[in-house]
C-alpha positions as a printed Julia matrix, in Angstrom:
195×3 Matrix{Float64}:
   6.85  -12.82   -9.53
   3.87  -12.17  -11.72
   2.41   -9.21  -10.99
  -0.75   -7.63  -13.21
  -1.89   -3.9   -12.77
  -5.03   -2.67  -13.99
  -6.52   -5.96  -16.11
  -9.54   -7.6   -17.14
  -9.18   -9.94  -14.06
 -11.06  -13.2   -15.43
  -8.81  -13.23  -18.47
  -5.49  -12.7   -16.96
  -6.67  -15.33  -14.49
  -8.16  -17.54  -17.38
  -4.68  -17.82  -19.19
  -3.27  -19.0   -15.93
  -6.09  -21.48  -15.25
  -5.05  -22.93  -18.97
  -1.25  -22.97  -18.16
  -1.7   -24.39  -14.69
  -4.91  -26.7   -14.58
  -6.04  -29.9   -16.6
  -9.3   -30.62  -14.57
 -12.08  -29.52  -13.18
 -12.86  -26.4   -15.4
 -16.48  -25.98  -13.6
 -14.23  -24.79  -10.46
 -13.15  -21.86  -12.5
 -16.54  -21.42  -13.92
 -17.71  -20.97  -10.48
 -14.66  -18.33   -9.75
 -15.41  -16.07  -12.67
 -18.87  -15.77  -11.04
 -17.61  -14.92   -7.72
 -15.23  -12.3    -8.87
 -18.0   -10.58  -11.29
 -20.28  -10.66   -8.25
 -17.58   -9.3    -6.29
 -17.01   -6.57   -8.83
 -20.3    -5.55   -8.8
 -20.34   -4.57   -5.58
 -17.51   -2.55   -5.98
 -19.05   -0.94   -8.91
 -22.15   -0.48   -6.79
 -20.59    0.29   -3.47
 -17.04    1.65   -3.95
 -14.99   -0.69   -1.76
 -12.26   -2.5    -3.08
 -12.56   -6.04   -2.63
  -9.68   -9.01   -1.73
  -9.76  -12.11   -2.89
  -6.81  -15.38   -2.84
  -7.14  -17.36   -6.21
  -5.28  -20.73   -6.57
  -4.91  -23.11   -9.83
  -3.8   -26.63   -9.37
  -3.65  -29.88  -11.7
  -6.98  -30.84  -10.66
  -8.84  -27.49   -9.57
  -9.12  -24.01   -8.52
 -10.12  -22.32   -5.25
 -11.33  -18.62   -5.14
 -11.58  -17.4    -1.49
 -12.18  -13.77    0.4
  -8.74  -12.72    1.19
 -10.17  -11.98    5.08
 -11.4   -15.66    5.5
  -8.34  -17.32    5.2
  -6.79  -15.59    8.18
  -9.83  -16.64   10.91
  -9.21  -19.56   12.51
 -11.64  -22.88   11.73
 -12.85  -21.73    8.52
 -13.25  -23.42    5.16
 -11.67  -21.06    3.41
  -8.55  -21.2     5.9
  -8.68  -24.99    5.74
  -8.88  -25.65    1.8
  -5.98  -22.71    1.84
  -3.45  -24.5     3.67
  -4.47  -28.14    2.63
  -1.71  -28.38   -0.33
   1.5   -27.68    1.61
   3.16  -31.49    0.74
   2.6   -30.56   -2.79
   5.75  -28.74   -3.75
   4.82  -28.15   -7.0
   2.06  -27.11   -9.48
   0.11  -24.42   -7.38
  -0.15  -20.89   -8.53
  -1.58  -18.84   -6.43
  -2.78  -15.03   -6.58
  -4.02  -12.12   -4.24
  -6.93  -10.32   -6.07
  -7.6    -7.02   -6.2
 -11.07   -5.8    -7.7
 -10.89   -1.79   -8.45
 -13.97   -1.85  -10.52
 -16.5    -3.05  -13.93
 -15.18   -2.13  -17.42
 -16.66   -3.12  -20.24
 -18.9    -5.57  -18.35
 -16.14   -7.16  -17.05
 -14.09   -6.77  -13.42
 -11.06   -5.21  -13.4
  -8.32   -4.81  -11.3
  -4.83   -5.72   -9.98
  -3.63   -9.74   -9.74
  -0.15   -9.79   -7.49
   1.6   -13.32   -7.75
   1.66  -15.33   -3.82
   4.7   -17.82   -3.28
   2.41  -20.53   -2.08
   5.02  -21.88    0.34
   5.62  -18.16    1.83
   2.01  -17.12    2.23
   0.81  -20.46    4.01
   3.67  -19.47    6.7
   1.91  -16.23    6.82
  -1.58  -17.57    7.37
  -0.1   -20.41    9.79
   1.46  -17.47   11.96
  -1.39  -14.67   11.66
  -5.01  -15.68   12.35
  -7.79  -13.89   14.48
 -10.48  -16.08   16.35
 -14.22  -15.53   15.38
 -16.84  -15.02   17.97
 -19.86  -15.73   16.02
 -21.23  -15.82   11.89
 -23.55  -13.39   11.06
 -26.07  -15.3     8.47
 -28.23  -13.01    5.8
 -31.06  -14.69    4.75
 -32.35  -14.18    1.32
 -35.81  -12.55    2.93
 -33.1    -9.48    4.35
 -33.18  -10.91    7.62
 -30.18  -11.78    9.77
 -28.91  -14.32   12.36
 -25.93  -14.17   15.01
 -24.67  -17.67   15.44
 -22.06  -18.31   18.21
 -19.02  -20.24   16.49
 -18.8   -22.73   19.0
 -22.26  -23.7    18.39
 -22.66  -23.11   14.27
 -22.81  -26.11   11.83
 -23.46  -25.6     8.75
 -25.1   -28.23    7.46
 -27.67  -28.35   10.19
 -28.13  -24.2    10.0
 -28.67  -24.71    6.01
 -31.7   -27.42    7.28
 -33.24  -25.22    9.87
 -32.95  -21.83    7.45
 -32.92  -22.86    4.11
 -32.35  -19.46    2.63
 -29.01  -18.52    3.15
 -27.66  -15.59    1.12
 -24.02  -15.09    2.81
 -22.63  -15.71    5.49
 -19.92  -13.59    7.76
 -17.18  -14.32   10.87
 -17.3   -11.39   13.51
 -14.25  -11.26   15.03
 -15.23   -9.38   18.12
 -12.62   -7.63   20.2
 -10.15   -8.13   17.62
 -11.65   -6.73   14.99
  -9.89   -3.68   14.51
  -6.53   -5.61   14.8
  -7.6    -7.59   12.0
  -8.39   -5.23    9.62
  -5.43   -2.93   10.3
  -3.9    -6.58    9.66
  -5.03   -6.65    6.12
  -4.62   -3.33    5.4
  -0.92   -3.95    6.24
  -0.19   -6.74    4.21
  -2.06   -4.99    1.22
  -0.27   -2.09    1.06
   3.24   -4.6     1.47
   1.9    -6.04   -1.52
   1.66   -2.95   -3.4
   4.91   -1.32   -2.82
   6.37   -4.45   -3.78
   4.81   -4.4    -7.01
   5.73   -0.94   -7.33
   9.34   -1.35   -6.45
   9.43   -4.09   -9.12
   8.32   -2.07  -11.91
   4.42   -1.76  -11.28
   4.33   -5.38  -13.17
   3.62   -6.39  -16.3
C-alpha cells in the first residue's frame, strides 16, 4: 500500500494520474481545482478536509469522502460503478492538513478499490433533505424525496454548493468517519508512517 505523509497533494496525485490514466486529463484538471479549493478552506477555517480520489484508463473522479457513504448520491453512485473492472483503478483517501507554498498539502493513504466498495456497500446513512447555498448567501432545504437536480438548477440558477443532512443519524455518521479515519492512520503508522 502506498501511503504519502505530509506532501504537496496535487503532485503526488499528478504522478499517479500519469502512471495510471491515458485520457481525459481535463478530469484531473478539474480535481486539482477541487482540492486547492478544498485547501483553502482549511487554510481559512482550520478543519481538515476528506476527500476519495480515483485514476482509471479513461478518467479520474475526486469526491468528498462523506458523500460516498449517503445513500442515492452521485458521488456514491460514480464510486461504486467500476466494480467488474478488476484492474486499472487506483484509488486514494485524501487528507488536506493545510496551503504551503501556494499549494495544498497533506496526507494521500492508498484504498484497495475492491475492499473499500465492500465498505461503502455495507455502511451508508440515508439523507433527509440537501441544503442548497445560493451564490446571493441564501439557502434552501430540499426534501430528498422530492430534489432533482436538474429541475432545482432551472428554478435557482445560482447554485454555489450543495449539502445531504442526514437527520437523526447524523451523529452516527460522523462518529462513522471519524472511525474509519483514524483506522486509516494507525495503519499508516504501523506500516512505517509511509513513504
Amino acid at each position: 500500500m502506498r501511503n504519502y505523509t505530509d506532501v504537496d497533494i496535487v503532485e503526488c496525485l499528478k504522478k499517479i494520474f500519469y502512471e495510471t490514466t491515458q485520457k481525459h486529463e481535463t478530469d484531473f484538471k478539474f480535481d486539482i481545482l477541487k482540492i486547492l479549493n478544498e485547501a483553502k478552506k482549511v487554510k481559512d477555517e482550520g478543519a481538515l478536509r476528506h476527500l476519495l480520489w480515483m485514476a482509471r484508463k479513461n478518467g479520474t473522479w475526486c469526491f468528498p469522502e462523506g458523500n460516498v457513504y449517503i445513500e442515492g448520491t452521485p458521488e456514491r453512485k460514480f464510486w461504486i460503478g467500476y466494480q467488474s473492472e478488476t484492474s486499472g483503478i487506483s484509488t486514494f483517501a485524501v487528507e488536506i492538513t493545510g496551503v504551503r507554498n501556494n499549494t495544498a498539502v497533506g496526507n494521500v493513504y492508498e484504498l484497495v478499490y475492491a475492499e473499500h466498495v465492500k465498505q461503502v456497500q455495507k455502511y451508508y446513512f440515508i439523507p433527509q433533505s440537501i441544503d442548497i447555498e445560493l451564490k446571493n448567501g441564501d439557502h434552501v432545504c430540499v426534501p430528498t424525496d422530492k430534489f432533482n437536480f436538474y429541475t432545482i438548477q432551472l428554478e435557482l440558477e445560482s447554485i454555489l454548493s450543495m449539502s445531504y443532512v442526514i437527520g437523526d443519524d447524523e451523529q452516527k455518521y460522523l462518529e462513522f468517519l471519524k472511525y474509519i479515519r483514524q483506522l486509516r492512520y494507525i495503519s499508516c503508522n504501523e506500516n512505517g508512517g509511509g513513504l
